[in-house]
N, C-alpha and C positions, 0 to 999 in steps of 0.2 A: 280451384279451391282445394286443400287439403283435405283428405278424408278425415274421420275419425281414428283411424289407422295410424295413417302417417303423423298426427297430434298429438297420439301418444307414445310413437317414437321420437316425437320433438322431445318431447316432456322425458323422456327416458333419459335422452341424451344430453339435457340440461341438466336434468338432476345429479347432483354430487355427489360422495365427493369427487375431485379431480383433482392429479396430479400433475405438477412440472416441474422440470430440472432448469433451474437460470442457472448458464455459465458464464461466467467473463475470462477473456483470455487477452494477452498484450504483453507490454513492457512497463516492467514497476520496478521497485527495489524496493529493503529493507534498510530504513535508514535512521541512524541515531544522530540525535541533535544538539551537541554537548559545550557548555560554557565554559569560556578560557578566561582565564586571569591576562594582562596586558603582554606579561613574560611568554607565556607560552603562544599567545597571539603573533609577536611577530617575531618568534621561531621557526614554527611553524609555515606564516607566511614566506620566512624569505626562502624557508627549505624548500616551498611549493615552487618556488619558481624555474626551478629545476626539474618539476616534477614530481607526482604523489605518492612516489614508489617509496620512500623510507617514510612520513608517518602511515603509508600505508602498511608498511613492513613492523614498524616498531606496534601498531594497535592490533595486530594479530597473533602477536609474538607474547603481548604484554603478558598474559593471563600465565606464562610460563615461565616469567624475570621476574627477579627481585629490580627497584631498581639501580645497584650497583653492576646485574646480570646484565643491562640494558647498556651501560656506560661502558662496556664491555664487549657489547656485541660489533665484530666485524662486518656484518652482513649488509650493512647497510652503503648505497651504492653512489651518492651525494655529500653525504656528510660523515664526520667519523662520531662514532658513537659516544666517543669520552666529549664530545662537545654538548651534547642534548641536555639542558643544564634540567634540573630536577622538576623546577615549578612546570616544565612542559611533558612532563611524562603526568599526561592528563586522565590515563588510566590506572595510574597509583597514590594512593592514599595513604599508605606507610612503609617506611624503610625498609621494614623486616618481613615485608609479606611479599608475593605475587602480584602484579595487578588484576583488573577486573578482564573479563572480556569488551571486547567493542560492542555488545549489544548488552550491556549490563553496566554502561560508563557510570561514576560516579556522580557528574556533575551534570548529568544528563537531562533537559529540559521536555522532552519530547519524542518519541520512537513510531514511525511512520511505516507500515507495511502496505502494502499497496500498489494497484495497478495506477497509468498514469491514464487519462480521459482520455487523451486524443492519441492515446494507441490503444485503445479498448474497441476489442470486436465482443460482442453481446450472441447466446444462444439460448433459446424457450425452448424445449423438445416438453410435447405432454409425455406421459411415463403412467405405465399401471401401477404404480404401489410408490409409498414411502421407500423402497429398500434401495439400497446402493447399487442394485444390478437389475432395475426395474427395468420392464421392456419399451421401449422405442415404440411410443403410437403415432406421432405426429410431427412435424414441425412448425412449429408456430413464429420463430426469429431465426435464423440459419446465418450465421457469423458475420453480423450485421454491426458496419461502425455503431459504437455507442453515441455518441455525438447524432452522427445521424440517423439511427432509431429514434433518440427520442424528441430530433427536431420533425420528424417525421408523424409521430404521432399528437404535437405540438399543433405541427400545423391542419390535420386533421381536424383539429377541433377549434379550427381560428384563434389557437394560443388560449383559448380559457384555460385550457389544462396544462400546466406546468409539469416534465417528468423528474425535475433536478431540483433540489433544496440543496442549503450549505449548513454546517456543522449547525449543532442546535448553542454551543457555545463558542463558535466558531475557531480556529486555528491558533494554535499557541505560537506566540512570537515570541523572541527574546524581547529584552528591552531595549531603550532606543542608548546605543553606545556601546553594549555588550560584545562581546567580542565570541563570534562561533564557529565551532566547530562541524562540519558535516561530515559524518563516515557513512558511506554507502555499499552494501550489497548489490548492485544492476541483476535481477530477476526477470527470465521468460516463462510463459506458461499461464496456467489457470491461478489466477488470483482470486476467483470466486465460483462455488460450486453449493447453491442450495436447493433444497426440494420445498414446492409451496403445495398446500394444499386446501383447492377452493371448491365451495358447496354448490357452487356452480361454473359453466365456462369460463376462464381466465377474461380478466377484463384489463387490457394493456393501459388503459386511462389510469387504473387502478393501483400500478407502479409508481415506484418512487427509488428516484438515485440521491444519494446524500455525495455530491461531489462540491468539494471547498481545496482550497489551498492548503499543501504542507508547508513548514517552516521556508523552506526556499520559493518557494513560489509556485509552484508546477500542481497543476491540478490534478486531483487523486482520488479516486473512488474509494469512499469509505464504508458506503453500505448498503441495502438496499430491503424497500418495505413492499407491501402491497396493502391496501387499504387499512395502510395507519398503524402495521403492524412488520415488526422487522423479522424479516427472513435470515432465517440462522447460515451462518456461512461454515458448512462444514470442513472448509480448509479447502487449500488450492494444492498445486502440484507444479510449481514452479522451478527451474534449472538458474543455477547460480554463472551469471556471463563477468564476472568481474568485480572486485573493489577499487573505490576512489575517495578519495578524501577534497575536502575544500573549504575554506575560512574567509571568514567575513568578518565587518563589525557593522552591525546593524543600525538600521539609518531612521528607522522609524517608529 
């Protein structure tokens, strides 16, 4: 039986507040999700089929061409530039201007930053303070698949407890016929990095991941609460592995 002693060292130790640092790290991208008129659809597509190196080339380039600068450019390794007929320069909206950048498209439905779920490793360290160089007390998750953290804590509790909800208005599609566009950034690194802080021991039940579909399918960690309350994500620190482009016409 515990002394008096040791009951109020319990009591100490429970009592709040407490800090911890969630981190998520993995494979995500930044990706814009932008809608094409029929023309520039299967431009685009048949240019893909060689390869996504020129609309890759022309949507990074844009934000620096007029587009007669575009119709002009040699650089491109498939096709020749005086072919890229106007309606598919999907990053230009007037003659006499520059285009936008690929993260700022005009016709843009949707922009997805984000780790992908099934290459999310998950970290809890508790931490003595709010500060960004708080001291390492404990570990509580240690680079733990996400998937399986939180099937793990699921099953714990014979499944009463759910740790994954999907968007509250769930994932913007195009429409059914639409014709789109994917540009993508491929991102490694920390996608998510917040500090929580509870008035007593962290209670893992008490989590909550909001993972739903992006426009393409791939499931995507969007956020994460703890008792009903969203944890701020101070930014991640991610390394850029590559651009990719790809087009659809959407089926559903």
């Amino acid at each position: 039986m515990a002394t008096s002693k040791q009951k109020k060292e319990l009591v100490e130790e429970i009592k709040g507040p407490h800090y911890y640092r969630i981190s998520v790290n993995g494979y995500g991208a930044e990706t814009a999700y932008i809608k094409l008129d029929k023309e520039a659809y299967d431009f685009w597509q048949q240019s893909l089929e060689s390869g996504d190196s020129d609309c890759v080339h022309y949507a990074l380039n844009a934000e620096d061409k007029k587009p007669a600068d575009v119709n002009a450019d040699e650089e491109y390794e498939n096709i020749n530039g005086a072919d890229i007929p106007r309606k598919a320069m999907f990053l230009h909206n007037d003659d006499d201007e520059v285009g936008s950048p690929w993260y700022e498209a005009p016709n843009e439905f949707d922009h997805v930053w984000g780790v992908a779920s099934d290459s999310a490793n998950i970290n809890i360290e508790k931490v003595d303070s709010t500060e960004y160089n708080a001291k390492h007390l404990e570990d509580i998750a240690e680079n733990e698949d996400l998937n399986e953290f939180t099937s793990r804590i699921s099953e714990e509790t014979d499944w009463e407890v759910e740790l994954t909800e999907g968007l509250k208005d769930g994932s913007k599609y195009a429409n059914k016929g639409d014709y789109v566009l994917q540009f993508m950034s491929a991102e490694k690194g920390c996608f998510f990095d917040g500090i929580l802080e509870t008035p007593g021991l962290i209670d893992l039940k008490k989590l909550k991941f909001t993972i739903d579909e992006a426009p393409n399918g791939e499931d995507t960690l969007f956020g994460i609460s703890y008792d009903g309350e969203e944890i701020d994500n101070n930014g991640g620190d991610t390394n850029g592995k590559g651009f990719s482009a790809y087009v659809w016409q959407q089926e559903y």
